[in-house]
N, C-alpha and C positions, 0 to 999 in steps of 0.2 A: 405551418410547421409546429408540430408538437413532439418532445421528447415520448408521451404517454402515446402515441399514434403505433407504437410497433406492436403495444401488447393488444388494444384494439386491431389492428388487423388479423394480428395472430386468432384473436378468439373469433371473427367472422370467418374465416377460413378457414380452423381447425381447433371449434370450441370444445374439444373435450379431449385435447392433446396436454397433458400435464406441464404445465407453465413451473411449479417447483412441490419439489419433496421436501417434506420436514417432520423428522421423528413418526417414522409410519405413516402420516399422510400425505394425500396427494391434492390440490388446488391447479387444476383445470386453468385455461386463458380465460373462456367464457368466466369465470365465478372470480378470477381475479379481475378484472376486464369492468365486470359489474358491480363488486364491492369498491373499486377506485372510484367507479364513478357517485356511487352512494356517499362515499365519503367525501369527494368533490364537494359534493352538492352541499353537506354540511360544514364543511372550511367557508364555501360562499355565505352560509346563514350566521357562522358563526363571525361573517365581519372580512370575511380575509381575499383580499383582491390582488391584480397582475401585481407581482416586484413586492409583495409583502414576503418579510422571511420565515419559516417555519422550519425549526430545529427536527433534527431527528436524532434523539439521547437514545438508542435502541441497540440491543446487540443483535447477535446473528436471528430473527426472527422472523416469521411471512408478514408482521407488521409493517419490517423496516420496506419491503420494496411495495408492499400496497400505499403506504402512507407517503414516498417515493414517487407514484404513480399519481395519486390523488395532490399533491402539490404541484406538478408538474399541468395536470389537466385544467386548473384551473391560475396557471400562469404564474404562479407565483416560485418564490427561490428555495430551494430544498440545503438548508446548510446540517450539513454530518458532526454529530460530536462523535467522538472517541466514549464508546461506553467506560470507558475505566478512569475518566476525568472525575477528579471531587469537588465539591460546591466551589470553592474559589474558583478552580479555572472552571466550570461549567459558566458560573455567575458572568465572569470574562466576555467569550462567546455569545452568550446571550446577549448580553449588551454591544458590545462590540457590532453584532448585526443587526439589531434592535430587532426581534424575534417577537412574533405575533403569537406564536402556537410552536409550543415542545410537545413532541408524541416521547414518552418513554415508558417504563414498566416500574413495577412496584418495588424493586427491591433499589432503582434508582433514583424516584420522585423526592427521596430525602434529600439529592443535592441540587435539585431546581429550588434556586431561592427567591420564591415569587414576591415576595413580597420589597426585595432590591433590585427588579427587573424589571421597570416603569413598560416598557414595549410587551410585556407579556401575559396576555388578557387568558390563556387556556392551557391546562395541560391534561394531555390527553394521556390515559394511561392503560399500555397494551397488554398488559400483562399484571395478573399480581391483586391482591386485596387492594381494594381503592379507598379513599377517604374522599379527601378533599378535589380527587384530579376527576374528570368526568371519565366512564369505563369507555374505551373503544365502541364496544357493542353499543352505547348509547347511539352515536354516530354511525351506525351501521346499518338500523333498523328503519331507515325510512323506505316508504314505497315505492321509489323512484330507481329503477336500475340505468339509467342512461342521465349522466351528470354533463357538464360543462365541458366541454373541450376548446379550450381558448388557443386561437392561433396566435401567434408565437412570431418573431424575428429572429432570423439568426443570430442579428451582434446582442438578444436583450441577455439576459444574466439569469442560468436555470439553477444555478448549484455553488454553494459555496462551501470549500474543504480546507480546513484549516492545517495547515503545515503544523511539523511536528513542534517548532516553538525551539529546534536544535542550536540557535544562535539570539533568544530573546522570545519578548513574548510572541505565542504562534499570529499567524500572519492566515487570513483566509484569500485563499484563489479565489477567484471570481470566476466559471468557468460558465461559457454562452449554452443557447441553445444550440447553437452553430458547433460550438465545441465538441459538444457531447455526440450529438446524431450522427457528425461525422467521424470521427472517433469510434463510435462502436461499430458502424457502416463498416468501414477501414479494417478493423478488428474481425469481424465477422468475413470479410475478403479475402487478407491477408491470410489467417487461419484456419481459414475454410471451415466456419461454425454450419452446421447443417441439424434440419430440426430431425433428426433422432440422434442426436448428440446429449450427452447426460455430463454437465459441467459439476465438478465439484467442486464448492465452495464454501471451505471452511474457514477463510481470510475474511476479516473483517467488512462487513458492508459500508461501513463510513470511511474507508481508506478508499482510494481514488482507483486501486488494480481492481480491488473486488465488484466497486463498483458498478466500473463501467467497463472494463475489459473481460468482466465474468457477469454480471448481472444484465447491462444493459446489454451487449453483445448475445448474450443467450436469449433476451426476449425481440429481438431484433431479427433473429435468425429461425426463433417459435423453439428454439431447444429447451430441454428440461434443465433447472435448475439444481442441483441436489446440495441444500442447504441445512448447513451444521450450525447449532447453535454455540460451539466452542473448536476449540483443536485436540481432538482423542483419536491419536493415532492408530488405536485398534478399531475403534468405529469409520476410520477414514479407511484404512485398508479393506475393513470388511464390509462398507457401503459399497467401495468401488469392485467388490467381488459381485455380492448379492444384485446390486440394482445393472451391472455393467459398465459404469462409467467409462466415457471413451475422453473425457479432457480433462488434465488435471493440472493448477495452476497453485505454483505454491512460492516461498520464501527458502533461499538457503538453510537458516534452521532448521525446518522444520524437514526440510531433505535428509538434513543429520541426523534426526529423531526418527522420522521412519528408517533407516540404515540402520538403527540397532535393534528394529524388530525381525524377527523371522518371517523375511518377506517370501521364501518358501511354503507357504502357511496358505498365502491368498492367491486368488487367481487374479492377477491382475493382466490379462490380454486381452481385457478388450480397450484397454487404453490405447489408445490411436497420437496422441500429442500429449507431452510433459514438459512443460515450461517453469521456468525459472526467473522471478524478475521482483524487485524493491532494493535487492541491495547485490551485489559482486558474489559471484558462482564460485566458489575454488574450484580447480580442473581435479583434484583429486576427489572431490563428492560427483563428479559428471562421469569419472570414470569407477568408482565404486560403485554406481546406481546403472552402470548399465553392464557390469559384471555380473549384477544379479541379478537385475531383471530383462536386460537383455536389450531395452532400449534407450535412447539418447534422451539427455534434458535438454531441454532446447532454449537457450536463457531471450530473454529481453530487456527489453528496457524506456524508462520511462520515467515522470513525475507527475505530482498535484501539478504541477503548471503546464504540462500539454495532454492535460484531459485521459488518461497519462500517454500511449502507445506512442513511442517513435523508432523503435528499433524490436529487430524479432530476428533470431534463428531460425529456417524455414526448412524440412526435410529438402533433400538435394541443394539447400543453400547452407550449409552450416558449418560454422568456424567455429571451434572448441578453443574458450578463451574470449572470444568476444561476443558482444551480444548483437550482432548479425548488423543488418543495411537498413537504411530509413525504409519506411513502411511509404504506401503512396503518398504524394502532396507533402512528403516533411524533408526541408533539405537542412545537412548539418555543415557546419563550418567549426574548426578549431582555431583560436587565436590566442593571441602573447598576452602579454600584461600591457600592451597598447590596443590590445584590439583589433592587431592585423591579422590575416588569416596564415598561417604556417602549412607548409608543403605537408603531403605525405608520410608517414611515419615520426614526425614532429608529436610531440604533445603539448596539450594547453588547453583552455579552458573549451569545455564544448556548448554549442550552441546552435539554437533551434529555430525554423521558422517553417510553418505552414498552420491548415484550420486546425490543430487541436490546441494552438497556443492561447492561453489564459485571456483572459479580457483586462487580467490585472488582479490587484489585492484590495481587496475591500478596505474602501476608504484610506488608501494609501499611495495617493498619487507619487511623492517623491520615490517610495520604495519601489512603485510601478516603475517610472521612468527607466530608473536606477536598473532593473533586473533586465528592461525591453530596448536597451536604449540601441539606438541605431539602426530597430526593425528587426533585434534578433532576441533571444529570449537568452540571456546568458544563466546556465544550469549552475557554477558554482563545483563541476564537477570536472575531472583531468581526465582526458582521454587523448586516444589520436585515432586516425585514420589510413586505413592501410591503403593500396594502389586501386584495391577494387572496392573501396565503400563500406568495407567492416570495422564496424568502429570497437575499441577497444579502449575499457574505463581504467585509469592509472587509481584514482581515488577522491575524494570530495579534497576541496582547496585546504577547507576547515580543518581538515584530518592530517595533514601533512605535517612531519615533526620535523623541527628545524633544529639537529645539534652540531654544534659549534659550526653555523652557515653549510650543515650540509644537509639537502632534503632525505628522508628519509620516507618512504609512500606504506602507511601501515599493510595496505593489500597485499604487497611484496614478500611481503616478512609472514604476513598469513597463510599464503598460496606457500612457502615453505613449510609451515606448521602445520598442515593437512596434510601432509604427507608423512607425517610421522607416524608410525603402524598405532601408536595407541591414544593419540588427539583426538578427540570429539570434537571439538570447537576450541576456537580459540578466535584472540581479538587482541588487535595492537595498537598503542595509543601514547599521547606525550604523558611524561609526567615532569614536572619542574628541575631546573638542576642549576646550583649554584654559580657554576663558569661556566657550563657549555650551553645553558641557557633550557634546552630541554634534553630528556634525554628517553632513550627506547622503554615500555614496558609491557608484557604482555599478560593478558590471563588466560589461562590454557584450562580446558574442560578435558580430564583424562575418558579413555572408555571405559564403561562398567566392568569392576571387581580386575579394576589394572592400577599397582603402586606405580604413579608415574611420581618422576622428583623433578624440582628445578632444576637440579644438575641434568639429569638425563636429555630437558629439552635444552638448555642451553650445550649440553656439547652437540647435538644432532645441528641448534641453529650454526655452528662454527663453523662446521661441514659444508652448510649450504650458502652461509649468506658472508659478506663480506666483514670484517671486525666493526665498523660504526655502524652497522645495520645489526647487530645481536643484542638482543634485549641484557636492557641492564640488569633487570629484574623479572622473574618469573614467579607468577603469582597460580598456584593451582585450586584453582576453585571448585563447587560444585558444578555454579550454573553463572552464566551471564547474564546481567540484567538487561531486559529486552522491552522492546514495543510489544503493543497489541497485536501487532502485524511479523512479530518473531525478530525484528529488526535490531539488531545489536545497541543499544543506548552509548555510544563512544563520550557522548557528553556524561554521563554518568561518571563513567572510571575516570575522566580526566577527573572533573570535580573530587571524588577521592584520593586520588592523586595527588590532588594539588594539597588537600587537605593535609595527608603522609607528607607530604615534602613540608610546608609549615611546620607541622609538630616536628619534623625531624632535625629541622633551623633552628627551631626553640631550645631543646634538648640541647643540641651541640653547642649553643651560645650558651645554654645556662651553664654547660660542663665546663 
């Protein structure tokens, strides 16, 4: 068993069937099939054997999944940075996995700190004026098109994806060969991925959706890739006119972002499947987005720790609100704060078990335990389950504001604030409070060339939500600060928050 075995079958049976697009070009199965294996061959010369780690510091580019490929072929562990990490936490990472070989590009190699990375003999550089890092093509030129393909176990360890760090420093999944083959297998079943299928993917390749539920899934299935090296909404809309795109996998965000373009403008019908999955759908962007275009987003669901796929919206299976039923081999359970399982309509922590669950966190047995313990992988995440297997997400444990003992689920207060005719975005969050311990606050993104005011969302939330659920504070901002992956940073605004609440304790004591 090899993760690299789908792109080689692909190019034996349909080597001139475009494996990915990137800015006008096309890259065939055959020529990506044979530059992995060239580059195999040189990862072997250059030292690097089965269970050795090799970083990929790369943004959205046809480097990241050859050099993906070429890790893989020759057995060794492919761990994802987050392109937008700076030397400290790259430096982290590095060490943390003890990394043989970082592939990255030129305008990146400033924050590979080789010289305080004892494990770090090479860095390959994809892109970009090179100095000091050896150029891609150097590794590319030998005369060997048929490299190493090293078989593989399912429980060895093919990928390591480091969690976003939202509760301390990030934590890397450990995710098998087992994990992944079956995962995009699953992915590709469930979906119905079919090789004239044109996936677009402008989400991050080192985050765990793009990876392998858009990457590995499309080469697994021989479909085309259509690969963006950033998130430009007019180039997303007009790739998926011009090239066809019939899959398109994205981020709440970025839902809200195409919704204030003039999606009248593009033809998007030959989109066949629009899913939704990293972070909680409001029901008002599911029903905006198929106002105008006419069809359903289909949300899902998922994490770095089960390779990700465990729940999917299926056309004739879909609950609006929830992100649909375990996909095959994944069963979920909800339990208390003991760990018992809760009936039906109960909520409480969700939790997973089948082949896409993690092998564990790199070099973190107690943490391991701690997340697996009892044979089930606990998410950290609130949901419940309805009568027929639809599971629906209340909110991360972490996120939940407690004022004066009463929970509070940010989502709630959100799926309110999306409903407001002139909200763009918004995001709800604790912020410190001297009696009641925390209290509600939210930042609201109005829509373009609309005066919204605090006042206006705070009498709209008084309408909707109950008095200990209305934000105490409304905060109208441009933009919210977010992930790579468009994901809301909740850790962020708490941290300023908490900062405001301080200076506001000083203030008042020194008055």
């Amino acid at each position: 068993m090899n993760i690299a075995h789908h792109v080689a079958r692909v190019a034996r049976t349909h080597p001139r069937h475009p494996a990915i697009v990137f800015e006008g070009a096309s890259i065939d199965f055959a020529n990506l099939d044979s530059d992995a294996a060239r580059l195999a061959r040189s990862l072997v010369e250059a030292g690097v054997t089965a269970g050795d780690r090799v970083a990929l510091y790369l943004p959205n580019i046809p480097a990241f999944p050859l050099a993906y490929l070429a890790v893989q072929r020759v057995g060794a562990v492919a761990v994802s940075l987050n392109s937008t990490l700076t030397t400290d936490e790259v430096h982290y990472i590095l060490n943390d996995c003890g990394a043989r070989i970082v592939f990255t590009v030129g305008e990146l190699v400033q924050n590979v700190p080789l010289d305080r990375c004892p494990t770090l003999t090479h860095i390959v550089q994809c892109e970009g004026e090179t100095g000091a890092a050896v150029p891609l093509a150097d590794w590319l030129t030998g005369g060997f098109s048929s490299g190493p393909m090293t078989a593989r176990k399912a429980r060895e360890p093919a990928a390591i994806l480091y969690t976003s760090g939202t509760t301390g420093r990030p934590k890397g999944a450990t995710l098998t060969v087992g994990n992944v083959v079956s995962n995009a297998r699953t992915t590709v079943r469930t979906m119905g991925f079919r090789r004239d299928d044109k996936v677009a993917a402008f989400l991050p390749l080192f985050h765990v959706f793009s990876q392998n539920v858009l990457m590995n899934a499309a080469f697994e299935a021989g479909s085309t890739l259509l690969l963006f090296r950033r998130v430009d909404p007019r180039l997303i809309l007009r790739t998926i006119e011009t090239e066809r795109a019939t899959l398109l996998f994205a981020v709440p965000t970025i839902y809200s972002t195409l919704l204030t373009m003039r999606l009248e403008d593009y033809d998007l019908s030959a989109l066949r499947y629009v899913v939704s999955g990293a972070a909680p759908l409001p029901d008002e962007l599911v029903h905006r987005w198929q106002a105008r275009t006419g069809q359903p987003i289909y949300q899902g669901y998922g994490l770095t720790e089960t390779s990700p796929l465990t729940n999917v919206n299926l056309p004739g299976q879909h609950r609006v609100g929830s992100v649909g039923k375990c996909v095959e081999g994944v069963e979920t359970r909800i339990v208390d704060a003991s760990d018992q399982e809760v009936p039906p309509g109960e909520w409480g922590e969700i939790c997973f078990r089948g082949p896409g669950v993690m092998q564990g966190y790199w070099n973190r047995p107690e943490e391991s335990e701690l997340a697996m313990r009892g044979g089930w992988l606990h998410t950290g995440d609130i949901g419940r389950l309805d009568e027929e297997g639809y599971l629906f997400i209340v909110d991360r444990v972490k996120d939940m504001i407690n004022v004066a003992g009463l929970k509070v689920w940010p989502a709630e207060i959100e799926q309110a604030l999306y409903r407001h005719p002139d909200v763009r975005e918004a995001a709800v969050y604790a912020a410190p409070h001297r009696t009641r311990g925390e209290q509600v606050w939210a930042d609201v993104v109005p829509k373009d060339r609309v005066a919204l005011t605090p006042n206006d969302v705070l009498a709209f939330c008084r309408q909707h939500l109950a008095p200990y659920k209305v934000p105490h504070r409304v905060n109208i901002v441009d933009a919210l600060p977010k992930s790579a992956t468009g994901k809301v940073l909740k850790r962020v605004l708490r941290e300023r928050a908490a900062i405001a609440g301080r200076q506001g304790i000083r203030s008042r004591d020194q008055a």
